[in-house]
Backbone and ligand atoms as CSV (ligand in chain L), in Angstrom:
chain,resi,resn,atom,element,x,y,z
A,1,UNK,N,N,75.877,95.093,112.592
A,1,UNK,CA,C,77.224,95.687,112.508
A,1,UNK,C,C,77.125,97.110,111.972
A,2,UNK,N,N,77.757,98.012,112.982
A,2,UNK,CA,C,77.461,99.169,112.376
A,2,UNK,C,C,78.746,99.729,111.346
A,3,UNK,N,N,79.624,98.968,111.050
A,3,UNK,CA,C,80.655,99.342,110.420
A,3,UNK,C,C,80.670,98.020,109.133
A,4,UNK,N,N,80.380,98.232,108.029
A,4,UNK,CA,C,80.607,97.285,107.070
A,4,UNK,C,C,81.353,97.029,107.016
A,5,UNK,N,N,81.665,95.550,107.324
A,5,UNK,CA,C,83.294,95.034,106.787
A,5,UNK,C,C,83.033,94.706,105.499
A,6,UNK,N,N,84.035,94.302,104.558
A,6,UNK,CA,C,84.033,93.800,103.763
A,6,UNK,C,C,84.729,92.106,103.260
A,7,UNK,N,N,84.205,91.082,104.073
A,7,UNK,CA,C,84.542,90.030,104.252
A,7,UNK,C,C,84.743,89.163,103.230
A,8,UNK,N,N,85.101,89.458,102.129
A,8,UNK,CA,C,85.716,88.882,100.918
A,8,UNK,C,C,87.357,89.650,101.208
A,9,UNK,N,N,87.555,90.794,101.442
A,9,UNK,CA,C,89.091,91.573,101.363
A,9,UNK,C,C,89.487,90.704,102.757
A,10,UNK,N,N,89.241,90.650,104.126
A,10,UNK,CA,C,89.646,90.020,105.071
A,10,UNK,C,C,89.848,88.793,105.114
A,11,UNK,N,N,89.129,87.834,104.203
A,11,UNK,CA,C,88.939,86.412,104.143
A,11,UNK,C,C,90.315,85.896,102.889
A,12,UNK,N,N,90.306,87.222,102.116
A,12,UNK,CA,C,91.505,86.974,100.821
A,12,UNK,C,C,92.997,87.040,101.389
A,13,UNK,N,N,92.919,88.273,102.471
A,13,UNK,CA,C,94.316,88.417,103.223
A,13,UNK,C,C,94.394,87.130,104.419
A,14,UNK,N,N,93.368,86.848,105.078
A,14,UNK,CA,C,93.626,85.710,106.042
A,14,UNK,C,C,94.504,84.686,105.275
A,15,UNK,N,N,93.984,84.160,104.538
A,15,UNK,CA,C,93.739,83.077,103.758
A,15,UNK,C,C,95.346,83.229,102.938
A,16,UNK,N,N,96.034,84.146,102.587
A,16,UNK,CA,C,96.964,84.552,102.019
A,16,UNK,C,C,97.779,84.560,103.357
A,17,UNK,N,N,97.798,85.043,103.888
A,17,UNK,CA,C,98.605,84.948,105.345
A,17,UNK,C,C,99.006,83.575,105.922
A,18,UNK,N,N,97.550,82.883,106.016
A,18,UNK,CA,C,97.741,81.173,106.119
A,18,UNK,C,C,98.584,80.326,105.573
A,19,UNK,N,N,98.782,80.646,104.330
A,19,UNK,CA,C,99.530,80.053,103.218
A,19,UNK,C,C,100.590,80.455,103.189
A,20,UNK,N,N,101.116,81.794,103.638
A,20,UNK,CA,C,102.661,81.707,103.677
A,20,UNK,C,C,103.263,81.432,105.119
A,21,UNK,N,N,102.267,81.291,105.861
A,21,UNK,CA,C,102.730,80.437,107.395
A,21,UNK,C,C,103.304,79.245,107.310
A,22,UNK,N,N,102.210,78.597,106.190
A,22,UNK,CA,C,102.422,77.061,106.172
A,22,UNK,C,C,103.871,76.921,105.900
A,23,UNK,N,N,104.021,77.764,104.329
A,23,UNK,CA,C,105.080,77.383,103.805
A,23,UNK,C,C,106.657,78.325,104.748
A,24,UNK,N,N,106.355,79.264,105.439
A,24,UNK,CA,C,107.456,79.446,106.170
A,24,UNK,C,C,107.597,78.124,107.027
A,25,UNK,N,N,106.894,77.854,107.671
A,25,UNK,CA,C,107.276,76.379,108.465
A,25,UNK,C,C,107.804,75.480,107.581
A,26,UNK,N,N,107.296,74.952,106.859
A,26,UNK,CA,C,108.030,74.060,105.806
A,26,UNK,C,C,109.451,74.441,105.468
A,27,UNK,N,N,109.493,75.791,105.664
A,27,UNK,CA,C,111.063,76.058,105.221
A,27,UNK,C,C,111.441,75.940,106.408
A,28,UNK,N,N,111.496,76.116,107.124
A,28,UNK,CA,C,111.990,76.132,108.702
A,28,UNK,C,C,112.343,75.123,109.329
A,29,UNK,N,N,111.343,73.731,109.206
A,29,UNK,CA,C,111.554,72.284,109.163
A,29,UNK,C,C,112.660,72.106,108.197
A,30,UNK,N,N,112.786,72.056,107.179
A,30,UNK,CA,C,113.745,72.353,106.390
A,30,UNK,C,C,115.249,72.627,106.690
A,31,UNK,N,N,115.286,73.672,107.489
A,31,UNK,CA,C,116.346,74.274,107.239
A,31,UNK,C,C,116.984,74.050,109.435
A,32,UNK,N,N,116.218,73.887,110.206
A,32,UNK,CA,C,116.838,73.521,111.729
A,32,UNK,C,C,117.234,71.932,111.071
A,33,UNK,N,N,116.842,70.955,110.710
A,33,UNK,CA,C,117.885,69.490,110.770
A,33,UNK,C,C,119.205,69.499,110.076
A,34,UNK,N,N,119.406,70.621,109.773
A,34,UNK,CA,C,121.165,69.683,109.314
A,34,UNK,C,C,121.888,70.302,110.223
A,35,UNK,N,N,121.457,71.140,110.953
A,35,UNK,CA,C,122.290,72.317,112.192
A,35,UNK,C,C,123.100,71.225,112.680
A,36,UNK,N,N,122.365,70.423,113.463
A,36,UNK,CA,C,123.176,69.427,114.445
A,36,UNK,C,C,124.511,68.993,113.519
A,37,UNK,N,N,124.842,68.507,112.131
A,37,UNK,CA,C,125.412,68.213,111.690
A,37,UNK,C,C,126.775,68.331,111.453
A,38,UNK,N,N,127.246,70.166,111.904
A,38,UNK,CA,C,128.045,70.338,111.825
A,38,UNK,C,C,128.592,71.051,113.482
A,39,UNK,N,N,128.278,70.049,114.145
A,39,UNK,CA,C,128.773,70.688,115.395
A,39,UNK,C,C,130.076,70.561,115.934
A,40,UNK,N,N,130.482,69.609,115.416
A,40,UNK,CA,C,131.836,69.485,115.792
A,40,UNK,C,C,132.980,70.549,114.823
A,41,UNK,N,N,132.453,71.105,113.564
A,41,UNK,CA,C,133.107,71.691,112.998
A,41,UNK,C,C,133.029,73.301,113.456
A,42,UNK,N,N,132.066,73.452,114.393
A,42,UNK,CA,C,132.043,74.487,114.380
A,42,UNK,C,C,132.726,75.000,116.147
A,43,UNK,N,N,132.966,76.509,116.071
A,43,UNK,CA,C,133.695,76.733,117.301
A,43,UNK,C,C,132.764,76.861,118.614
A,44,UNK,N,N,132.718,77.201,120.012
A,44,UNK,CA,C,132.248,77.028,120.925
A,44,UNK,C,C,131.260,78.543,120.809
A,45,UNK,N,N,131.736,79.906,120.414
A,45,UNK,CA,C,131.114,80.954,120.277
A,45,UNK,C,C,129.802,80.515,118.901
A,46,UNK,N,N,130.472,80.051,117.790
A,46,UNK,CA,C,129.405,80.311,117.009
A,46,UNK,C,C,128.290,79.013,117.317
A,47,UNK,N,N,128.822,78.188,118.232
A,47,UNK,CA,C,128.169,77.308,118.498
A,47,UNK,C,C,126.820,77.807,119.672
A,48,UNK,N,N,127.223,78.935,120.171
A,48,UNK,CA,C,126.419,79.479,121.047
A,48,UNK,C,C,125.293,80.425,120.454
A,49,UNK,N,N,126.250,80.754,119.359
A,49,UNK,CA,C,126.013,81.559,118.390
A,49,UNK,C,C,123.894,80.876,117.650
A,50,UNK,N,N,124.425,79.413,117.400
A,50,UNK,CA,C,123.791,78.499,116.647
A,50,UNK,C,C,122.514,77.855,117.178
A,51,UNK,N,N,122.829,78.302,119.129
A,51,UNK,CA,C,121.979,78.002,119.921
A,51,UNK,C,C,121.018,78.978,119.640
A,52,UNK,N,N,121.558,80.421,119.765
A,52,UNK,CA,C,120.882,81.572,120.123
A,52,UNK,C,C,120.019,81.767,119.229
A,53,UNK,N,N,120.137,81.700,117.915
A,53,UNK,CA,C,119.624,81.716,116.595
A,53,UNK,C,C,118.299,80.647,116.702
A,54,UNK,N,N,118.569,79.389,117.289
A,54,UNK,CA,C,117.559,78.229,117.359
A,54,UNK,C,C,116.440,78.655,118.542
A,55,UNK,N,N,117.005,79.696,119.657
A,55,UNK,CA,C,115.881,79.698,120.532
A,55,UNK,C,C,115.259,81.150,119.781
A,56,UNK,N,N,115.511,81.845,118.883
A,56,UNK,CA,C,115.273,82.612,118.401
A,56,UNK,C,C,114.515,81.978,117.348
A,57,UNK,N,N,114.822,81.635,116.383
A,57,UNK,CA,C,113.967,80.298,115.528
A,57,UNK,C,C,112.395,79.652,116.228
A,58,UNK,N,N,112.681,79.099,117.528
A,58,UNK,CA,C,111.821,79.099,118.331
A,58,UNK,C,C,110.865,79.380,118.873
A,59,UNK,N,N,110.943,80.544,119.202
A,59,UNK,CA,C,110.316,82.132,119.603
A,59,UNK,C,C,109.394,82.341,118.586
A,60,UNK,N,N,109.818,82.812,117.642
A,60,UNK,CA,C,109.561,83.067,116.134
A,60,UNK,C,C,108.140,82.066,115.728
A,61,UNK,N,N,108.802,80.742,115.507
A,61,UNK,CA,C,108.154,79.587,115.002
A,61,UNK,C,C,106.789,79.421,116.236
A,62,UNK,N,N,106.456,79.635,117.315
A,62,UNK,CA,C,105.395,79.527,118.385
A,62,UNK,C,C,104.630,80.989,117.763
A,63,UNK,N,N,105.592,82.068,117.765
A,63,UNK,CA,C,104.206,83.195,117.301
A,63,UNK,C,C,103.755,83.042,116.277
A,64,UNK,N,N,104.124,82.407,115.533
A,64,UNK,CA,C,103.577,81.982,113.924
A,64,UNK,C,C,102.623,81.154,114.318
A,65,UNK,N,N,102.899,79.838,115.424
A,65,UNK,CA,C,101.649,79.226,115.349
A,65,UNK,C,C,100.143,79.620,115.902
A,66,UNK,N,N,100.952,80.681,116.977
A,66,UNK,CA,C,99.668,81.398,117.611
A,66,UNK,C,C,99.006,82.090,116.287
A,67,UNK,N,N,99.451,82.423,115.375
A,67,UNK,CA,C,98.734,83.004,114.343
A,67,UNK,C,C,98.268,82.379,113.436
A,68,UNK,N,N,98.705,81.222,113.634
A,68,UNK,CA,C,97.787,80.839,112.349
A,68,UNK,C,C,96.624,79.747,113.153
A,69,UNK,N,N,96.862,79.830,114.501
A,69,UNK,CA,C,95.616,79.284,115.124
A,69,UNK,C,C,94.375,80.615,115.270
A,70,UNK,N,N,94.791,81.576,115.264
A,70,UNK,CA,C,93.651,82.917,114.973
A,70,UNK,C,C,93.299,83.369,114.216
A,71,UNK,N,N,94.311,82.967,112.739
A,71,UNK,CA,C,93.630,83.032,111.456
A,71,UNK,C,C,92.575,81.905,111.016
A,72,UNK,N,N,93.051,80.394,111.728
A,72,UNK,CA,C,91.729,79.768,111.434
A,72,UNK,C,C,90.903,80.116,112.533
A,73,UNK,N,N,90.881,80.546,113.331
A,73,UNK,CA,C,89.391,80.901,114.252
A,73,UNK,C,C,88.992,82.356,113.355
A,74,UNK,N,N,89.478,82.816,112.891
A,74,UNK,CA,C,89.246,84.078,112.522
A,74,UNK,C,C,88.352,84.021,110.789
A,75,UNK,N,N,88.469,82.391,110.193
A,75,UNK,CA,C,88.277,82.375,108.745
A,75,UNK,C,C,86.703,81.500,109.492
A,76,UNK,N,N,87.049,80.918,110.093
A,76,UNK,CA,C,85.504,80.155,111.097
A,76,UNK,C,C,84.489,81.325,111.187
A,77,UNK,N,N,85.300,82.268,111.906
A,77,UNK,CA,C,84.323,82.635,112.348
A,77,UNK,C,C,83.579,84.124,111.204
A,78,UNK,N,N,84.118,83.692,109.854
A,78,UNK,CA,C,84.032,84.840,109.101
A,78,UNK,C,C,82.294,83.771,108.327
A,79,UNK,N,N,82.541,82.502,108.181
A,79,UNK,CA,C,81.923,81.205,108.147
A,79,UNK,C,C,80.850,81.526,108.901
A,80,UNK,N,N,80.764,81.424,110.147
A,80,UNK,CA,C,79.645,81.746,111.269
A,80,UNK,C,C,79.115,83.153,111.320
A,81,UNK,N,N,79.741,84.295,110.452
A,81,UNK,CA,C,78.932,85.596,110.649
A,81,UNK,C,C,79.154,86.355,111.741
A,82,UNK,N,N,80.550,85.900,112.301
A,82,UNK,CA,C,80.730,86.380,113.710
A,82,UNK,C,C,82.265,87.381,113.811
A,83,UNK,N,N,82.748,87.246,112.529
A,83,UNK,CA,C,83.912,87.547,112.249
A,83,UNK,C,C,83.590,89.374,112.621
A,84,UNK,N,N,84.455,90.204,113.076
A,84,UNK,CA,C,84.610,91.682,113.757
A,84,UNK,C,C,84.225,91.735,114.653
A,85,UNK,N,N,83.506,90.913,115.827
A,85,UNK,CA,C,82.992,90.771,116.776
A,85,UNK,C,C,84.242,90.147,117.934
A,86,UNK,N,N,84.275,90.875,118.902
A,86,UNK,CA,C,85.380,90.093,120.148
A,86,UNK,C,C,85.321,89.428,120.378
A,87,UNK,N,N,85.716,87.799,120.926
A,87,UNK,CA,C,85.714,87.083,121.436
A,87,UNK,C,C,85.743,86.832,122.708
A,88,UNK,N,N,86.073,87.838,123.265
A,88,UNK,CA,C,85.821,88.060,124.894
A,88,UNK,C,C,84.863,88.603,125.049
A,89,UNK,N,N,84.371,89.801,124.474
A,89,UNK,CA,C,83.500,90.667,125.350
A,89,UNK,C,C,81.796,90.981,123.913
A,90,UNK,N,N,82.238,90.324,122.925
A,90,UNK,CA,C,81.610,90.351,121.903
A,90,UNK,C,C,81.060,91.868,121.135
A,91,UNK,N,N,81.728,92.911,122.345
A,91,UNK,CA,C,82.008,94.177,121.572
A,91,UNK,C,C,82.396,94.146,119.227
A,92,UNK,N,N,81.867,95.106,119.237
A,92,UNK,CA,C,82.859,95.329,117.581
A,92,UNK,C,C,84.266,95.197,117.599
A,93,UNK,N,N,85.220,95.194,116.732
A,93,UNK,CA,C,86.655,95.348,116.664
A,93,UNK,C,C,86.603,96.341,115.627
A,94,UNK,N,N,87.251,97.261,115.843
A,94,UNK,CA,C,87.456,98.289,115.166
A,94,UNK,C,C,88.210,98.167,113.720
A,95,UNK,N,N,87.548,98.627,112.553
A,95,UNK,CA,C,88.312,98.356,111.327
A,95,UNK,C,C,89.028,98.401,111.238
A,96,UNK,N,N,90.164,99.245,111.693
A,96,UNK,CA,C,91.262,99.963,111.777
A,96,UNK,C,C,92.560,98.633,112.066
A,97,UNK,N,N,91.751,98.513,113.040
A,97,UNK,CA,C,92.398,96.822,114.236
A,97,UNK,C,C,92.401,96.044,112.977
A,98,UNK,N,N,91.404,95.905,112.572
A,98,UNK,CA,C,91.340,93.866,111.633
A,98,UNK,C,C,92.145,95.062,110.565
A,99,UNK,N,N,92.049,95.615,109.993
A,99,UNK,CA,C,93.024,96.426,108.652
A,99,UNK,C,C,94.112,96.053,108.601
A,100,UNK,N,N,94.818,96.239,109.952
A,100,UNK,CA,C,96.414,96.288,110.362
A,100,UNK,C,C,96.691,94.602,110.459
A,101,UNK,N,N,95.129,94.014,111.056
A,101,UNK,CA,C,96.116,92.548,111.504
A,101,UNK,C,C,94.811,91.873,111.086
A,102,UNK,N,N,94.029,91.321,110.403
A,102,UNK,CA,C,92.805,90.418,110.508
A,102,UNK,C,C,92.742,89.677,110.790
A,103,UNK,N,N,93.807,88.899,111.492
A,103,UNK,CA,C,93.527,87.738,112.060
A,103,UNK,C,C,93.368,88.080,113.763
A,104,UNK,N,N,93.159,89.425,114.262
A,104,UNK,CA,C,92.625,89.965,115.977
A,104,UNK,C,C,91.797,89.193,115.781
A,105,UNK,N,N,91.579,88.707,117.271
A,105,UNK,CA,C,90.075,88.367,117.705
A,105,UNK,C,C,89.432,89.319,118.691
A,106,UNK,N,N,90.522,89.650,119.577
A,106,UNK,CA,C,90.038,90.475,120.368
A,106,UNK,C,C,89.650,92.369,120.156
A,107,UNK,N,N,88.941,93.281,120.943
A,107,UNK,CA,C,88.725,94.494,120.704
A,107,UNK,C,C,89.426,95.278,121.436
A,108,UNK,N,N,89.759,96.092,121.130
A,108,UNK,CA,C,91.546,97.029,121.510
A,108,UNK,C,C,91.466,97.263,123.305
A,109,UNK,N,N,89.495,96.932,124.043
A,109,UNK,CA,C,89.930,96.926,125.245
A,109,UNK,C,C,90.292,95.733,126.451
A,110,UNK,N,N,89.805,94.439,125.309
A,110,UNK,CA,C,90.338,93.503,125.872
A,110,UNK,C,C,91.671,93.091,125.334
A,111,UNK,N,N,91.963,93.308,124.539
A,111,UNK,CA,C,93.345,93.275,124.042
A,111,UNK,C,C,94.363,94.067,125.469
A,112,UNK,N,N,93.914,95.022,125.402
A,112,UNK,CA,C,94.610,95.887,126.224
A,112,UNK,C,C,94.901,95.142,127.772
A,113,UNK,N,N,93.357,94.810,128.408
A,113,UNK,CA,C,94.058,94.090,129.682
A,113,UNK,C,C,94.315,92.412,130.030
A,114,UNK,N,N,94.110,92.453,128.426
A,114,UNK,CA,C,95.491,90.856,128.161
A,114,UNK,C,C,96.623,91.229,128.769
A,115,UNK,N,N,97.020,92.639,127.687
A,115,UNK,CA,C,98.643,92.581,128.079
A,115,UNK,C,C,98.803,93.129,129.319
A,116,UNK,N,N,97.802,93.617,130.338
A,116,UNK,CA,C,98.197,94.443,131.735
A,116,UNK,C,C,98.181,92.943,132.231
A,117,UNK,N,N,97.553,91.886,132.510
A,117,UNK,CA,C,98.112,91.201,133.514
A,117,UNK,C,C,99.256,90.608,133.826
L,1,ZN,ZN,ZN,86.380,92.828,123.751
């Protein structure tokens, strides 16, 4: 590796990141079951209202899990010695990249034609 990471600071933020995933879900489980509860009290707008919020909730709650399925591949692979390395193309990932987000797997040029297809 020609760029020293420092895999105690990446492994402290993963790992910190993980943990407030968990517990945002826990609140989240939490807080969608009593919705149904008041449906009859509520009007047809905010009821749409209540939908919109839940597929939004939704949305939300799936990118969280995509992340915390790349923070544990990402704490694995800090484990295996493989951690800054791409997973596609096994290129470096640029410090800069894991700085902003450490749980990337990918390197900013496969990243890139992820999102072109
Ligand atoms: Zn790559």
């Amino acid at each position: 590796m020609s760029e020293e990471l420092d895999l105690n600071y990446f492994k402290k933020r993963l790992t910190v990141r993980y943990q407030s995933i968990l517990a945002d879900k826990k609140a989240q489980q939490k807080n969608s079951a009593p919705k149904q509860l008041d449906q009859t009290s509520v009007g047809r707008l905010s009821r749409m209202d209540a939908m919109q919020q839940q597929q939004m909730a939704k949305a939300s709650a799936r990118l969280m899990d995509m992340e915390r399925r790349r923070i544990e591949t990402a704490l694995k692979r800090i484990e295996e010695e493989e951690y800054g390395y791409c997973i596609l193309c096994d290129g470096e990932i640029a410090k800069k990249r894991l700085e902003f987000d450490p749980s990337l797997l990918t390197c900013i040029s496969c990243a890139q034609k992820a999102e072109n297809q």
